[in-house]
C-alpha positions as CSV (number, residue, x, y, z in Angstrom):
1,X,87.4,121.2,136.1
2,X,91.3,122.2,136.6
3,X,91.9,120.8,133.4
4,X,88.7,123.0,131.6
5,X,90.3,126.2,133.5
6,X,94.2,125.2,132.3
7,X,92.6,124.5,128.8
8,X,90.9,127.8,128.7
9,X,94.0,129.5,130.4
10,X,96.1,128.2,126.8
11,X,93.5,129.2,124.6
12,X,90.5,131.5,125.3
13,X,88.2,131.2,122.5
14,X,88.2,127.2,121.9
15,X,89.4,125.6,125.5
16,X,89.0,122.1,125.8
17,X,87.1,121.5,122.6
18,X,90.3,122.8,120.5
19,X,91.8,120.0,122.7
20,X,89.1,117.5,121.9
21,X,89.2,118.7,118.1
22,X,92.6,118.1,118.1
23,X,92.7,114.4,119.6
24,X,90.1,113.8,116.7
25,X,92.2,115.2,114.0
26,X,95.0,112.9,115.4
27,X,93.1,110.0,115.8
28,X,92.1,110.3,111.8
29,X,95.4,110.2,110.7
30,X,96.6,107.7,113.1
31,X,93.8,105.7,112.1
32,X,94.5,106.0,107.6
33,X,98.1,105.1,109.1
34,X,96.6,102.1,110.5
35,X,94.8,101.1,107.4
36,X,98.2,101.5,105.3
37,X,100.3,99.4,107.6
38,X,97.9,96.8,107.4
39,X,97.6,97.1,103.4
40,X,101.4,96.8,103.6
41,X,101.3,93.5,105.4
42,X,98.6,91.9,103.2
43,X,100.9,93.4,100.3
44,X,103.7,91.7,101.6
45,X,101.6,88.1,102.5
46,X,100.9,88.2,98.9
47,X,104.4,89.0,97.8
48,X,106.0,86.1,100.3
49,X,103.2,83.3,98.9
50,X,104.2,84.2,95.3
51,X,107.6,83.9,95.7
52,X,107.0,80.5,97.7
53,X,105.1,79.3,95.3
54,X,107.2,80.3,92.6
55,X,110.4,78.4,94.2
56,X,107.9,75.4,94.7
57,X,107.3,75.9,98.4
58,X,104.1,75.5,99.9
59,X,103.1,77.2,103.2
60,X,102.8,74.0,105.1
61,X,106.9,73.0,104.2
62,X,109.1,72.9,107.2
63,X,111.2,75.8,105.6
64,X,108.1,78.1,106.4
65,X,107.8,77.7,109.9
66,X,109.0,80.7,112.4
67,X,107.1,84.0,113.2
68,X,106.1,86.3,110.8
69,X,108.3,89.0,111.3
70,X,111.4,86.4,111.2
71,X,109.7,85.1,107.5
72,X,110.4,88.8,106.6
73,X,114.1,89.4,107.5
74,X,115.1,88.8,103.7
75,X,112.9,90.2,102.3
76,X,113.8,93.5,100.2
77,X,110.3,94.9,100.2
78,X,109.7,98.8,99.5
79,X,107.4,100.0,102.1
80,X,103.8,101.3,100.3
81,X,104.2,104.4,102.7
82,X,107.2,106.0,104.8
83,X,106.5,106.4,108.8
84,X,107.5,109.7,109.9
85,X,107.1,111.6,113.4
86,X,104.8,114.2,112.0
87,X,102.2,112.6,114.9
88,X,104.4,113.3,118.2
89,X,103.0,115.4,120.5
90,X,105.0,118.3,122.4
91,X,103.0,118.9,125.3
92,X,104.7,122.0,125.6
93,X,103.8,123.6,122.6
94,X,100.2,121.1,122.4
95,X,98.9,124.0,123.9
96,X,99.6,126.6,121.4
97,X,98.5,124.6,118.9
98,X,95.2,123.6,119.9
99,X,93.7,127.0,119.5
100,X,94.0,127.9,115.4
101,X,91.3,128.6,113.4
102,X,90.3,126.0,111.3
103,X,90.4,123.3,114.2
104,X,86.9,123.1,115.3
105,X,84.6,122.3,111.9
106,X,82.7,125.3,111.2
107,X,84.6,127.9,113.4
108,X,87.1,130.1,111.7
């Protein structure tokens, strides 16, 4: 309930569903961020079997073994996407954020 009261406090009209709205909005792009970093890594599976295969290696030779991320290290691979910080959150200005128009689907 003290958080309700804060959230309505920071933004009359919307409260803690322009909170909730927000999280979900997050979570969607965190989420299609997700799915590209794990496109990337089958992407770059592919790329390290082909260029085994093409130096006659086969993924059970001795050369192969080690963790994934050390198989990687020399690799000169162009990430599909580039990371930014667009998603951190200042809880200082969360709150005067959460209340635009256009947050809540069907409310503007």
């Amino acid at each position: 309930m003290v958080y309700e009261a804060n959230a309505r406090v920071r933004d009359p009209v919307y409260g803690c569903v322009g909170a909730i709205s927000s999280l979900q909005q997050q979570i969607d792009v965190l989420q299609a961020q997700l799915a590209l970093a794990q496109a990337e890594v089958v992407h770059l599976r592919v790329r390290q079997t082909a260029s085994m295969s093409n130096h006659g290696l086969s993924p059970a030779s001795p050369s192969n073994s080690g963790s994934p991320s050390s198989k990687l290290v020399g690799t000169q691979a162009k990430p599909i996407f580039d990371m930014d910080n667009s998603m951190a959150v200042d809880q200082a200005t969360y709150g005067e954020t959460c209340g635009h128009a256009g947050l809540i689907p069907g409310y503007y």
